[in-house]
N, C-alpha and C positions, 0 to 999 in steps of 0.2 A: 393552547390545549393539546395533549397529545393525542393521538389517534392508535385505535386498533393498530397490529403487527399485521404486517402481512408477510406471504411466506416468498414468490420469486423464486429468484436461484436462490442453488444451493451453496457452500462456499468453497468447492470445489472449479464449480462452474463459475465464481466468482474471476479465483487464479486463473482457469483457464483464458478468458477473454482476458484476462490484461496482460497473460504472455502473449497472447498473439497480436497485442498492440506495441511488442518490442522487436527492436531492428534487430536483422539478421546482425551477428558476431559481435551483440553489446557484452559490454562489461556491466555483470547488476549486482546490486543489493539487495536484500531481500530483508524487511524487519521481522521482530518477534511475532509470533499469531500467525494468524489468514497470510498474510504474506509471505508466509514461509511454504503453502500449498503451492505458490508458482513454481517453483522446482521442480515440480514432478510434469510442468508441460511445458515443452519445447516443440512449437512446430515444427511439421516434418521440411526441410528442407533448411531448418535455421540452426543454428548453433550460437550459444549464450554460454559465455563465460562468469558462473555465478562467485562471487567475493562475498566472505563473510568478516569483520571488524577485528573479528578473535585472532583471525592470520592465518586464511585460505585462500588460495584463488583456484576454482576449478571446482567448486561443492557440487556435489550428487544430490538426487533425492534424499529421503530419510530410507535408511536399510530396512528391509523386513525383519516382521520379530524375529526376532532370537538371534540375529547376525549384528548386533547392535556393537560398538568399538566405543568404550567408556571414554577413550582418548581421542575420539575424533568427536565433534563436536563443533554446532555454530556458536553465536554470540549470543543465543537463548540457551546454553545449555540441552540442545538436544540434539540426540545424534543422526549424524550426517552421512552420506556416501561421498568418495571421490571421483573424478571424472577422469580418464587418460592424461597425462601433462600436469596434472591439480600440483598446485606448489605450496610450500608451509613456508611461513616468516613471523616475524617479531611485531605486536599487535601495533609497532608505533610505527614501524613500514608501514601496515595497514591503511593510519589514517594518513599516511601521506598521500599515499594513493587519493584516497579520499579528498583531502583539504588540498591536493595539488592538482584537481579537478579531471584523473584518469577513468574515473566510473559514469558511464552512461546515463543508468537509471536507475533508481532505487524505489522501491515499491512497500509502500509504510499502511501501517493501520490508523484512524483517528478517534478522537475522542470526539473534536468537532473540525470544522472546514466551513472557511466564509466564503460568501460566494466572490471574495479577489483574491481566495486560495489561500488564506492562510490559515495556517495548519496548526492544531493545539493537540498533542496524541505523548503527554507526558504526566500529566498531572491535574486533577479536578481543583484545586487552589484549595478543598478542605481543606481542615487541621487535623483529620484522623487519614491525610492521602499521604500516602508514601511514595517520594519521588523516584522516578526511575526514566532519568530523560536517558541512560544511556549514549551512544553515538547519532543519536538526531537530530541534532543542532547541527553536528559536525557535516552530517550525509545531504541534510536540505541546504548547507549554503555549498557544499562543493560538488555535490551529484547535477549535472545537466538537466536531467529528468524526473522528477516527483510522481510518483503515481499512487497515489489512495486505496487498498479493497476495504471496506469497513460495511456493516450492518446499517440500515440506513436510519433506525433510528434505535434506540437504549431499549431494552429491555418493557420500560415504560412508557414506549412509545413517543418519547421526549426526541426532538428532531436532533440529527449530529448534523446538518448541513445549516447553514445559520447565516444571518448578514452579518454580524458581524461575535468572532469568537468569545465568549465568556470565560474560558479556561484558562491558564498562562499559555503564550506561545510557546510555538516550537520555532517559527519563523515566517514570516509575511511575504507573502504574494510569490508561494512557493508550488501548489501542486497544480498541475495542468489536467487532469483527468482522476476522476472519482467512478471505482468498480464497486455498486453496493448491489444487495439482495435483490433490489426493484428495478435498478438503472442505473445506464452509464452514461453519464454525466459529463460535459466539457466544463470547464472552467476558465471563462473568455473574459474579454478585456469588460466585457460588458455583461459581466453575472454569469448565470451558474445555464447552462442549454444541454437540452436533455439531446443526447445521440442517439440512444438504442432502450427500448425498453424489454421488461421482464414479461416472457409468455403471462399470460392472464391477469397484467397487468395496464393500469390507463393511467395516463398521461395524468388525470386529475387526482387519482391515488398517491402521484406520488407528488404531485403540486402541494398537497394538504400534508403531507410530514416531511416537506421541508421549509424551514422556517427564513426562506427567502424567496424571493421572484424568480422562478422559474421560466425558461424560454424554452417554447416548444420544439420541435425535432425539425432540421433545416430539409427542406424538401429538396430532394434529389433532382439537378439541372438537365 
């Protein structure tokens, strides 16, 4: 049964916490949606080199209105800034990079996530869904690092976090950390342990919209 929405962070505050779970001088990816907000935060002391599929390495935030470059552009179609050094190449350099295992982390949105990480963020398997896996197959088998920011449950309150996915895969036993609205999530060998929760949120709020066994917050040694 789904449950009431609750509100947590914002999805701002979503990107911010999962750029500051990336190492200093990674190379990242960044998917369509929410996960295109981590771009705008880099902790202070760290430097991230963002890669976009399209044939960047070195992307910027998104520009302020009106400063927008029709030709500069991520892999969502929307426009990008560049960074000092930022280099242009041929989208199939791109996925070498990718499929020749050069990129760190790449930080995706979901449709669902089972609690041994596998990841379905392309396609509901309807007959009126239109596919659009894009470079995600390609990024979760060659990217090091998987990182999720997603809304923790649909619109209707229906859980995205799940024992086991009902969507087509993206690829199995792939993301290690889940950044939603309510909580941040580990995803261990052994199900799904809650790390950090959302101000004015409880542990049993978010036990009740996710549609797996949830392990409470590891006490500090």
């Amino acid at each position: 049964m789904s449950k009431p929405q609750l509100t947590g962070w914002s999805r701002e505050q979503m990107a911010q916490f999962a750029a500051s779970d990336i190492p200093d001088q990674s190379y990242v990816n960044l998917g369509i949606g929410m996960p295109e907000l981590v771009a705008k935060y880099v902790p202070k002391g760290r430097e991230f080199i963002y890669h976009t599929e399209n044939g960047l390495l070195g992307m910027g935030p998104a520009p302020q209105p009106g400063d927008e470059d029709p030709e500069l552009i991520n892999a969502g179609k929307k426009p990008v800034t560049t960074n000092p050094g930022a280099s242009f190449f041929h989208h199939g350099d791109s996925f070498a990079m990718i499929r020749g295992g050069h990129i760190d982390v790449c930080v995706l949105g979901a449709m669902q996530v089972s609690q041994h990480g596998d990841l379905a963020n392309w396609s509901t398997g309807a007959p009126d869904a239109i596919p659009a896996v894009g470079g995600a197959m390609d990024l979760i088998a060659g990217v090091k690092t998987i990182f999720v920011i997603t809304q923790h449950t649909t619109k209707d309150g229906t859980p995205k976090l799940v024992e086991q996915c009902t969507y087509p895969l993206t690829g199995k036993q792939v993301v290690t950390k889940i950044y939603s609205n309510l909580a941040i999530i580990d995803v261990t060998s052994k199900g799904f342990q809650l790390s950090q929760l959302a101000p004015g949120i409880t542990f049993q709020q978010v036990a009740d919209r996710t549609d797996a066994p949830l392990m409470p917050q590891k006490l500090e040694q």
